[in-house]
Each structure stands twice: as structure tokens, then as C-alpha cells.
ROZAMAR-10588 format. One record per residue (C-alpha): x, y, z; chain; residue number from 0; residue in three letters. Coordinates in Angstrom, 2 decimals. Example, Ala and Ser with C-alpha at 12.3 -4.5 7.8 and 13.67 -1.06 7.14 Angstrom:
! residues 2
DRENDO, 12.30, -4.50, 7.80, A, 0, ALA
DRENDO, 13.67, -1.06, 7.14, A, 1, SER
This chain:
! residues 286
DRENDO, 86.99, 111.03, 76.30, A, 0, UNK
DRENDO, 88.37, 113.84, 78.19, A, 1, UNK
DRENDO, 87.80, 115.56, 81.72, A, 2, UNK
DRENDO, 89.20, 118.80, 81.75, A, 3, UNK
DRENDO, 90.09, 120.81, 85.02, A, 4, UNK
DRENDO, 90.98, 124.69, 84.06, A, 5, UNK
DRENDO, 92.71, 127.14, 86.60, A, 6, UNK
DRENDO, 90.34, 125.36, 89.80, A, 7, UNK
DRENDO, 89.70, 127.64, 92.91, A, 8, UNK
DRENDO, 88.00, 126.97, 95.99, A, 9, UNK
DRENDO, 88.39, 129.93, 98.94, A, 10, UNK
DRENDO, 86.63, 129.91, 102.34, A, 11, UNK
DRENDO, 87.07, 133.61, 103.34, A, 12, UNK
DRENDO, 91.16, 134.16, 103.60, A, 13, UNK
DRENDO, 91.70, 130.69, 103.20, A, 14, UNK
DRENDO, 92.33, 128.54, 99.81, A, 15, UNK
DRENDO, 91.29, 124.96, 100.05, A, 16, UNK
DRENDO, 92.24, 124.32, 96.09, A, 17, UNK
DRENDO, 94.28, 126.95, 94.11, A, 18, UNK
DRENDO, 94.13, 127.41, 90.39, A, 19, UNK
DRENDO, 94.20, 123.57, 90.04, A, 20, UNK
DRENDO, 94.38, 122.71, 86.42, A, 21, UNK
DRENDO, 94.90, 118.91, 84.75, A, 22, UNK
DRENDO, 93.66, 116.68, 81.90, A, 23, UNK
DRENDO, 92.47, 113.92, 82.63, A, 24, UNK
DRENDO, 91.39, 110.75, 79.81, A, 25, UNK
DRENDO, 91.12, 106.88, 80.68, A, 26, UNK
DRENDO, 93.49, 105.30, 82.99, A, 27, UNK
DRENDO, 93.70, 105.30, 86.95, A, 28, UNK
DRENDO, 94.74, 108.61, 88.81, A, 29, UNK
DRENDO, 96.02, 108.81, 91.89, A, 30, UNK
DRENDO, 95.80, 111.98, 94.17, A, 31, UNK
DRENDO, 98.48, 111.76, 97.00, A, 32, UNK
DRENDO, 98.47, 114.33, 99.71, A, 33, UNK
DRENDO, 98.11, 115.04, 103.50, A, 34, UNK
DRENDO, 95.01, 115.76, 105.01, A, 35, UNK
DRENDO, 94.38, 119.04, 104.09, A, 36, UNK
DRENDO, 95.82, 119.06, 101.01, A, 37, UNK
DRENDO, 92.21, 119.91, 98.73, A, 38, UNK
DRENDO, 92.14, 116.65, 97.66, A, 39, UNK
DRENDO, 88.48, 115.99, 98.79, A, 40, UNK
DRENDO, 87.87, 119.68, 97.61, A, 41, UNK
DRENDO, 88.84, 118.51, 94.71, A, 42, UNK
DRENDO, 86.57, 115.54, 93.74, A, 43, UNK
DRENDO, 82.99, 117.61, 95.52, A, 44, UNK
DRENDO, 84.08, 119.88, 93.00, A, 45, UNK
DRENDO, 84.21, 117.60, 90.03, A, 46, UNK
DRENDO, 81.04, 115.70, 91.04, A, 47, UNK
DRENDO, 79.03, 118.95, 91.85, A, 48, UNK
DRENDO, 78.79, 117.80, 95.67, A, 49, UNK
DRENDO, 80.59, 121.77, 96.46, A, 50, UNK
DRENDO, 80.80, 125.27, 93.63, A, 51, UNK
DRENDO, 84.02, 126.12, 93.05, A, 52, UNK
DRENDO, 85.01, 129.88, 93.82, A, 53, UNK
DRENDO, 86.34, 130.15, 90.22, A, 54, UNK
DRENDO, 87.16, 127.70, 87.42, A, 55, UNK
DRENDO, 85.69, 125.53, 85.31, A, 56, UNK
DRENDO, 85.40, 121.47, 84.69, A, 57, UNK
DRENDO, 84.60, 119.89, 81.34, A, 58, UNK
DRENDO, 83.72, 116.94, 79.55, A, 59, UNK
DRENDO, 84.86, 116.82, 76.07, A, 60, UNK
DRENDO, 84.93, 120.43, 75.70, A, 61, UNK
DRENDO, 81.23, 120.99, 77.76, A, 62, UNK
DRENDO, 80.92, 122.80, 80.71, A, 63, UNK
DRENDO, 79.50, 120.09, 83.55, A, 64, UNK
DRENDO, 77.92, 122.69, 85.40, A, 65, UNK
DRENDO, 76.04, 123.34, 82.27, A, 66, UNK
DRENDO, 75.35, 119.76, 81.10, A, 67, UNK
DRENDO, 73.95, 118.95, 84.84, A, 68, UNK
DRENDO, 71.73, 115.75, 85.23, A, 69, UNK
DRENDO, 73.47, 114.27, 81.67, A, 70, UNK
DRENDO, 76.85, 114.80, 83.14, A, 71, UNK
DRENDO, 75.73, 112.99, 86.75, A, 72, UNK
DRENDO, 74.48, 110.17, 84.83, A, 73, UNK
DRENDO, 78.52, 109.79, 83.69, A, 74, UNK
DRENDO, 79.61, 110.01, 87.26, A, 75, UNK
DRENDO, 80.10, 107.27, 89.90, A, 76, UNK
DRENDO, 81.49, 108.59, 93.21, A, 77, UNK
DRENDO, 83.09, 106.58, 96.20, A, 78, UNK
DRENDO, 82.77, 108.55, 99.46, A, 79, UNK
DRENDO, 85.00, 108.17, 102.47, A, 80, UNK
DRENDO, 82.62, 107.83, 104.71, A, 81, UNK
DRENDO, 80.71, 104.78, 105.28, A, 82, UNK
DRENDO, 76.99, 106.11, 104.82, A, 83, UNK
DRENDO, 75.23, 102.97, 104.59, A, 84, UNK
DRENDO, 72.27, 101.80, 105.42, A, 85, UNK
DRENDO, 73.10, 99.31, 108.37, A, 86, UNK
DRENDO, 69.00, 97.57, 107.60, A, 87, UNK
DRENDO, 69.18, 97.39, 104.25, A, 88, UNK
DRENDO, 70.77, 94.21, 102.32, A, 89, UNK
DRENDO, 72.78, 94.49, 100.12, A, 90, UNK
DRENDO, 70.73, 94.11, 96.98, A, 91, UNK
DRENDO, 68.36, 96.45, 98.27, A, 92, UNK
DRENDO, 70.61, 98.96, 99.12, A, 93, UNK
DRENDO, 71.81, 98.32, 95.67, A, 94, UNK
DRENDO, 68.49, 98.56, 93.70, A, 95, UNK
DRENDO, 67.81, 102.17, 96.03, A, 96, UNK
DRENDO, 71.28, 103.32, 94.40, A, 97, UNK
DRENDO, 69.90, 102.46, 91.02, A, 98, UNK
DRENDO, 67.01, 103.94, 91.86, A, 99, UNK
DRENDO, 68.20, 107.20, 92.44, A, 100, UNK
DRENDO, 70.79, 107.32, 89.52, A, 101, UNK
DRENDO, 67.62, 107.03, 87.39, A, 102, UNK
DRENDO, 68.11, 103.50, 85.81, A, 103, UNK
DRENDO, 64.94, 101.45, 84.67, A, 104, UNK
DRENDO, 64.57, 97.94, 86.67, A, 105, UNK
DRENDO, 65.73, 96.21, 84.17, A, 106, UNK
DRENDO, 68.50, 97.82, 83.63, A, 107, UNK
DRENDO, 69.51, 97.88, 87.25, A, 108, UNK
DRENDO, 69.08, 94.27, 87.57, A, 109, UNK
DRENDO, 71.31, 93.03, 85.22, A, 110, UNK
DRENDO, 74.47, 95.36, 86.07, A, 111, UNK
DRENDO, 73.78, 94.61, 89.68, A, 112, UNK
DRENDO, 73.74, 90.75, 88.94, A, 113, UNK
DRENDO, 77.38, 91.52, 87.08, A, 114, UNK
DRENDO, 78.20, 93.62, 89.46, A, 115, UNK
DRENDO, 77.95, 91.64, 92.61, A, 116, UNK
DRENDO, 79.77, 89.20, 91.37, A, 117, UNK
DRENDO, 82.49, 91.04, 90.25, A, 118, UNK
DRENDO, 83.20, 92.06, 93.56, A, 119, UNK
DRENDO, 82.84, 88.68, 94.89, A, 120, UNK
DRENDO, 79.72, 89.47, 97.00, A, 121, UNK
DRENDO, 76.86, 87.83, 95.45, A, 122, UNK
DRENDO, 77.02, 85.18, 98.63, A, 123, UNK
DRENDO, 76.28, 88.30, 100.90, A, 124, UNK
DRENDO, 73.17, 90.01, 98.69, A, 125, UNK
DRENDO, 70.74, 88.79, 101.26, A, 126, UNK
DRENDO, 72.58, 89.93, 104.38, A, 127, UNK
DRENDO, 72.02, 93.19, 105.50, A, 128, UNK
DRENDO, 74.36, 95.86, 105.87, A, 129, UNK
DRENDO, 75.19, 96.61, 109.23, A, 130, UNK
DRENDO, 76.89, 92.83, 109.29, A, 131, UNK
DRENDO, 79.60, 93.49, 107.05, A, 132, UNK
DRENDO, 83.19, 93.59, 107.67, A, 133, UNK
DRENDO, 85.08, 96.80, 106.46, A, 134, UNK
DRENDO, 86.46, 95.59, 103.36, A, 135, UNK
DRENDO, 83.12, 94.32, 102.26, A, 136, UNK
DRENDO, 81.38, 97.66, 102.91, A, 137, UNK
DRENDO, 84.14, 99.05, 100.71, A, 138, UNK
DRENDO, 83.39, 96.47, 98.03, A, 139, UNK
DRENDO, 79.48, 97.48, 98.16, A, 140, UNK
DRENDO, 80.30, 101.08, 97.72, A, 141, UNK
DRENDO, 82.55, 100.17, 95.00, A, 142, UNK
DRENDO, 79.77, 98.06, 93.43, A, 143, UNK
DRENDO, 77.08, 101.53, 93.87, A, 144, UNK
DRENDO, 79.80, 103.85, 92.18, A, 145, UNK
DRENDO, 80.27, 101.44, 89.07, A, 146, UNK
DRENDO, 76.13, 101.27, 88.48, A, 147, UNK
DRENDO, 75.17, 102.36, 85.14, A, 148, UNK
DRENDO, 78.67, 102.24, 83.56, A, 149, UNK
DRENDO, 79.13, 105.73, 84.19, A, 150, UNK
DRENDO, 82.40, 107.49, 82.56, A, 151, UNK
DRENDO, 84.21, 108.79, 85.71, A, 152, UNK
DRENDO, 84.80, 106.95, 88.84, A, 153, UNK
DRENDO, 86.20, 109.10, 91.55, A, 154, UNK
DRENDO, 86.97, 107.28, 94.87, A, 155, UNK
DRENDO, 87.82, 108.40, 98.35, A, 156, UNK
DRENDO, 89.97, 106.73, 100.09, A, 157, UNK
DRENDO, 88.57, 103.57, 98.93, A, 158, UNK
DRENDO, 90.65, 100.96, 101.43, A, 159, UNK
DRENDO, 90.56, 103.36, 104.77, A, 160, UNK
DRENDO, 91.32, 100.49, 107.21, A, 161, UNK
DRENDO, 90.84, 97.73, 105.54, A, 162, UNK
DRENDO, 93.64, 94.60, 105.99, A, 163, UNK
DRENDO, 96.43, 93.93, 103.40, A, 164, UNK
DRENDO, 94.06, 91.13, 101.68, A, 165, UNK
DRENDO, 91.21, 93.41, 100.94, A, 166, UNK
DRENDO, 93.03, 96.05, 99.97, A, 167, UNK
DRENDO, 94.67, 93.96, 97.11, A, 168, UNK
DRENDO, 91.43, 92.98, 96.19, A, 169, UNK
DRENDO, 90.08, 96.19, 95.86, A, 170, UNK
DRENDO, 93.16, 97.64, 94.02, A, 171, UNK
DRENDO, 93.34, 94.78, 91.46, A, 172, UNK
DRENDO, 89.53, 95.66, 90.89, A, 173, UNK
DRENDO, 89.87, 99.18, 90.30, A, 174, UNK
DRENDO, 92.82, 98.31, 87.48, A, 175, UNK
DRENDO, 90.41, 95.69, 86.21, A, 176, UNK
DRENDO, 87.52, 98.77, 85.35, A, 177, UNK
DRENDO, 89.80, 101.67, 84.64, A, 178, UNK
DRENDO, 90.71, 100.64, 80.98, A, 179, UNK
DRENDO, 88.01, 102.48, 79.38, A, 180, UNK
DRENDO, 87.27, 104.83, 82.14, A, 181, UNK
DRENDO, 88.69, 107.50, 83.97, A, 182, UNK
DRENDO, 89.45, 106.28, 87.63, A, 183, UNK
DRENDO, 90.84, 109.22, 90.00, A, 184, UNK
DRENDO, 91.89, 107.62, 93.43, A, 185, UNK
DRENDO, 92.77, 109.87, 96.43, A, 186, UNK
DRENDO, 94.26, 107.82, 99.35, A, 187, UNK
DRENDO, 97.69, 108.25, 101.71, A, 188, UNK
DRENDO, 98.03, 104.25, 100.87, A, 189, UNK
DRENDO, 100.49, 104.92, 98.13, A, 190, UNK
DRENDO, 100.96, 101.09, 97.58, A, 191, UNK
DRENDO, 97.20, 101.69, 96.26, A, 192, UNK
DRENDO, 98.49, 103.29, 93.16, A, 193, UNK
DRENDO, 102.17, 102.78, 92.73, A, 194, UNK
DRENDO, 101.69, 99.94, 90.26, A, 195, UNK
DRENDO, 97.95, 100.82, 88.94, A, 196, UNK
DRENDO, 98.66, 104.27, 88.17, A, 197, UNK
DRENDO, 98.73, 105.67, 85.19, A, 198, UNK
DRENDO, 99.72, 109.66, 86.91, A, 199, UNK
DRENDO, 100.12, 110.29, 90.09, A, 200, UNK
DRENDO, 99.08, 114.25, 91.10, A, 201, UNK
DRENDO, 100.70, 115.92, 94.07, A, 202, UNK
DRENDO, 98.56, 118.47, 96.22, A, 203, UNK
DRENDO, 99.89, 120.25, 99.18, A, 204, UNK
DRENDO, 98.27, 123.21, 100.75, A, 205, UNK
DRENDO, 95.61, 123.49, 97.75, A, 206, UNK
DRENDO, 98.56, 123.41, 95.33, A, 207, UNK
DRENDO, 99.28, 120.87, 92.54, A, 208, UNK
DRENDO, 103.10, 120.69, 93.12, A, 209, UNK
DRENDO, 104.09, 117.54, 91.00, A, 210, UNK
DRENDO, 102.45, 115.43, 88.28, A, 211, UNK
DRENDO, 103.51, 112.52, 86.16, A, 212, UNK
DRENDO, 103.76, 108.67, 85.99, A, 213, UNK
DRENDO, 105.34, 106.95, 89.20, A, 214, UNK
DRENDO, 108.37, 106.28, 88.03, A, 215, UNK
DRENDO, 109.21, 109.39, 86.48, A, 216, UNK
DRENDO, 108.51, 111.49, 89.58, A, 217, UNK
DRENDO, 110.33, 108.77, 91.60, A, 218, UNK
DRENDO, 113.25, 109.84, 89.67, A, 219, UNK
DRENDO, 113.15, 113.43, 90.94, A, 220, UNK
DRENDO, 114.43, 111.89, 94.48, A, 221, UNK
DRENDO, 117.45, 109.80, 92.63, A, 222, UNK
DRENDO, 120.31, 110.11, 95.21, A, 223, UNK
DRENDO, 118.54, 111.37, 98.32, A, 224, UNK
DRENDO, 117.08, 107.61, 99.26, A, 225, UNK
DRENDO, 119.97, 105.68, 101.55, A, 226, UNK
DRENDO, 120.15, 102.77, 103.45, A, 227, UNK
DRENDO, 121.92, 103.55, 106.95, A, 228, UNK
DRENDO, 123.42, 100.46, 108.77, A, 229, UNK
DRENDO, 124.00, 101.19, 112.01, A, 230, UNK
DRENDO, 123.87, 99.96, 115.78, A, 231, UNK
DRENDO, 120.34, 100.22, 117.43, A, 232, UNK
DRENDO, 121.63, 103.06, 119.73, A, 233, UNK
DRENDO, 121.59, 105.67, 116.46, A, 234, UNK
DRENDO, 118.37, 105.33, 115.91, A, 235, UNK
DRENDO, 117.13, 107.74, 118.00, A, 236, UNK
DRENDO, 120.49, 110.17, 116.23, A, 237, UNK
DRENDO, 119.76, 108.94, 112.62, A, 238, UNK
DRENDO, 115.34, 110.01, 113.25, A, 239, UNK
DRENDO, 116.95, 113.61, 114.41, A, 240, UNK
DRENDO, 118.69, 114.32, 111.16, A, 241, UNK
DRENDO, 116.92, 112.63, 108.60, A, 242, UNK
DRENDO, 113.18, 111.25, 107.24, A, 243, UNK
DRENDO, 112.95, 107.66, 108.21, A, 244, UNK
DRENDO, 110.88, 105.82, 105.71, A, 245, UNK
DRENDO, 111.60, 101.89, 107.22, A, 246, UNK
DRENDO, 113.46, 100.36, 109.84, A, 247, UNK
DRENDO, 114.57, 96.38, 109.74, A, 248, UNK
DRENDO, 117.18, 95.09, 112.24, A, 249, UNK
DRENDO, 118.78, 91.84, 112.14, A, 250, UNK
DRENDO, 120.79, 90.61, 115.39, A, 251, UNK
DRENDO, 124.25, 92.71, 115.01, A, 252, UNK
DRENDO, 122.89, 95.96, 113.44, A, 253, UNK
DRENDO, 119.33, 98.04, 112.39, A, 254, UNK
DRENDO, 119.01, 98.97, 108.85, A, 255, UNK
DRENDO, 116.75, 102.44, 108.57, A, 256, UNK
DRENDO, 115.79, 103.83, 104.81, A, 257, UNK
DRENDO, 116.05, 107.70, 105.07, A, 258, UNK
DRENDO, 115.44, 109.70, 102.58, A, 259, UNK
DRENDO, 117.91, 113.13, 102.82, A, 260, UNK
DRENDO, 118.68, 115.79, 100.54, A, 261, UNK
DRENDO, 122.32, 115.34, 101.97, A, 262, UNK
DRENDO, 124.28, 111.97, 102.11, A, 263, UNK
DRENDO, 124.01, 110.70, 105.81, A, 264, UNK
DRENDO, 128.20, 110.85, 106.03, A, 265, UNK
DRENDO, 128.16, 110.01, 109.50, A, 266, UNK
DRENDO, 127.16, 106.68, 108.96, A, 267, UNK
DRENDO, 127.76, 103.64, 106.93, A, 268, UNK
DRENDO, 125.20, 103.84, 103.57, A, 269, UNK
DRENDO, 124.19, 102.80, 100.33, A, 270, UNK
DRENDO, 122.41, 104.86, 98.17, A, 271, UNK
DRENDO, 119.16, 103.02, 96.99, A, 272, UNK
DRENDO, 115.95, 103.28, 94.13, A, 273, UNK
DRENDO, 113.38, 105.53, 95.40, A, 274, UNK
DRENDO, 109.79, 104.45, 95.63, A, 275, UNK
DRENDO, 106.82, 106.20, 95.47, A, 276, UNK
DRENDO, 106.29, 106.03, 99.78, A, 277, UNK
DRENDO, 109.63, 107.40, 99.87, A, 278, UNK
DRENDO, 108.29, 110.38, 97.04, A, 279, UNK
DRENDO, 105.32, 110.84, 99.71, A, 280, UNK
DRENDO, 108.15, 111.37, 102.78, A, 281, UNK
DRENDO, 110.01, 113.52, 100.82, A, 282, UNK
DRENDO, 107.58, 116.12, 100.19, A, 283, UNK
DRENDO, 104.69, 115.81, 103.01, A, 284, UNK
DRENDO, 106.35, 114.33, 105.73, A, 285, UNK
């Protein structure tokens, strides 16, 4: 199983929202890391036929999906960012209307939804209706409409926008618990999300695809400009004028900041230290 992006394009007038974006994708989780802006969102309308691409092409195992249509919808589940629930409906109505529209017989729909719900850890709240749920919970339910009918390709937006730390472990160790036969693409500026779940992590900036690979290898491309600074709490306003402050921690003698630099800080005391993927993120979109 394959999805195939090939030389993507999106233009508004002057402007390029995605340019010549190309990447294979097969199972495994994907995560899209970017700043607002970036085409990210272009990106996945793109893939799930939500917005025509100026030029470029997508394909499933070889097949155009603007030619395969309904059959390659049917493969698709998609997460939006938004929220658009129904704040009336319950749950397993809401649920059953999803079905509905992705075309599956009751039947059908009734048994995944069963497994579903429960999966999710929701099946105490079928009953309750919408517009009651917490955030993380309305997250879970739109996870839950995005996995109906064991479709192929998962694509989800921002899937723990303001949720707390809890949920949004929850949500991650779900999404590593479905993506081993399917292919899960994640965009989100959480990049604890993915760092661990991950199988690639893709880079977009200004409609470009400017890095790509597993998180540890493209952590590696920042070896030696990630240091820890020890100072006295009066540099820190110094120390945030020359470099990219990724953490501060302070004990009661001294503050400890992690900046990431493409020069060593030599007018402090430092340690060079392992880059992580946040630090990655700081280093290129901050």
C-alpha cells in the first residue's frame, strides 16, 4: 500500500500555498511539522479532495485518486481542526450520521462503532450529547468518525489543539495503536505528538518541503548547535537577544536556558547537549 504525492502545487494568484511537494508515503505514522502557514492544511484538502491542486498529482498504488473518486473516499478517514460537531446530537448518533454518509450498511456501522467507542474509552458517554463534552473527548469522537469503515489513510489535523497533557497522551498512544497497517499523516506544532510515534517527520515552510526523515536522523542535522547556558538570572534577558531559547529552569544560585545557536554561546558558561525534535522545530521556524 502506497500513497504517492508527485511534484504538488497549489497557487492563489501570485501566491504559492504548496510548491512542487512530492513524498511517498506507505504504513506508519507521519508527522507534518510547520508554522501556520506553512501548506500543511493545503496539503491534506488536497489529498482528501476537500481543495484541486493547481498542478500535480496524488496516487494510490499507482491510480490517480482524482480518477478513482468515490472508491478512493471510501479509503479515506479525515480529522479536521475544527470542531464541527453537532452540539444536539449524542454521540452514537452523531456516529451512525458519519456512517451514514461514508456509505456503510447498518450493520456494518454498528459493529465498528461498538469497537470503536470503546477503543477510545467513550462508550460511557454514547448517550450524552455533544455539546457536553470536554475538549479531549470531542477529539476522541472525531477520532472515532475518521477510523469508521477501516479506511486506508487517516489524515488528522491537529488532533490535540488544546487539549491537557493527559488527553493528549491518550490520543497519541491511540493513533500508534491504529497506524500499523495504515497510513497515519499527523500535522500539529505539538512535536511531543510525534517525536516517539513517528515513523518520518516532513518539514514545510513557506509551501516548501525543506527536510524529511525519521526523528532522530534529522535531529542529528542540529548536533553541536543545542547548549545548555548556566548563568545568573540577570542574562536572561542578554542570552534571549543572541540566541533561540528553547527552555529555561532555574534553581536558587543560577537559571539554566537550552539555546539552540549555530555558534557556541562563548560568553557564557555551556555544555553542549542532544538535540530533540522541539529544538529541530526552533531551529528552523522559530
Amino acid at each position: 500500500m502506497k500513497l504517492t504525492i508527485k511534484d504538488l502545487t497549489k497557487q492563489y494568484g501570485n501566491f504559492t500555498a504548496l510548491g512542487s511537494f512530492s513524498c511517498d508515503f506507505t504504513p506508519g505514522v507521519y508527522g507534518l511539522l510547520g508554522p501556520n502557514g506553512a501548506g500543511k492544511s493545503t496539503l491534506m484538502n488536497i489529498i482528501t479532495d476537500n481543495l484541486k491542486p493547481t498542478s500535480g498529482s496524488v496516487l494510490f498504488d499507482g491510480r490517480e485518486t482524482s480518477e478513482m473518486g468515490a472508491e478512493f473516499r471510501r479509503l479515506l478517514g479525515f480529522m479536521p481542526q475544527q470542531q464541527g460537531l453537532y452540539p444536539n446530537f449524542t454521540l452514537e448518533r452523531f456516529l451512525y450520521y458519519m456512517a451514514a454518509l461514508k456509505g456503510m450498511n447498518k450493520t456494518d456501522a454498528k459493529a465498528d462503532i461498538e469497537r470503536l467507542i470503546r477503543l477510545v474509552n467513550l462508550d460511557s458517554a454514547r448517550s450524552k450529547r455533544l455539546g457536553g463534552f470536554s475538549g479531549g473527548m470531542k477529539q476522541r469522537a472525531l477520532i472515532v468518525q475518521a477510523m469508521l469503515g477501516d479506511p486506508k489513510i487517516i489524515i488528522l489535523d491537529e488532533p490535540t489543539a488544546g487539549l491537557d497533557p493527559k488527553e493528549r497522551i491518550r490520543i497519541r498512544n491511540l493513533v500508534a495503536e491504529i497506524a500499523f497497517e495504515k497510513i497515519v499523516i499527523i500535522a500539529t506544532h505539538v512535536v511531543s505528538d510525534i517525536e516517539f510515534i513517528a515513523k518520518e517527520v516532513l518539514l514545510l515552510k513557506q509551501g516548501e518541503l525543506i527536510g524529511k526523515g525519521k526523528p532522530h536522523e534529522l535531529c542529528k542535522t542540529i548536533d553541536g548547535k543545542v547548549f545548555e547556558i548556566t548563568a545568573s538570572e540577570e542574562k536572561l534577558s542578554d542570552i534571549s537577544d543572541s540566541c533561540k531559547v528553547g527552555n529555561i529552569s532555574k534553581d536558587e544560585h543560577n537559571i539554566y536556558v537550552r539555546v539552540i545557536s549555530k555558534d557556541k554561546p562563548n560568553d557564557y558558561k555551556f555544555i553542549p547537549v542532544k538535540p530533540d525534535l522541539e529544538d529541530l522545530y526552533l531551529y528552523y521556524f522559530d
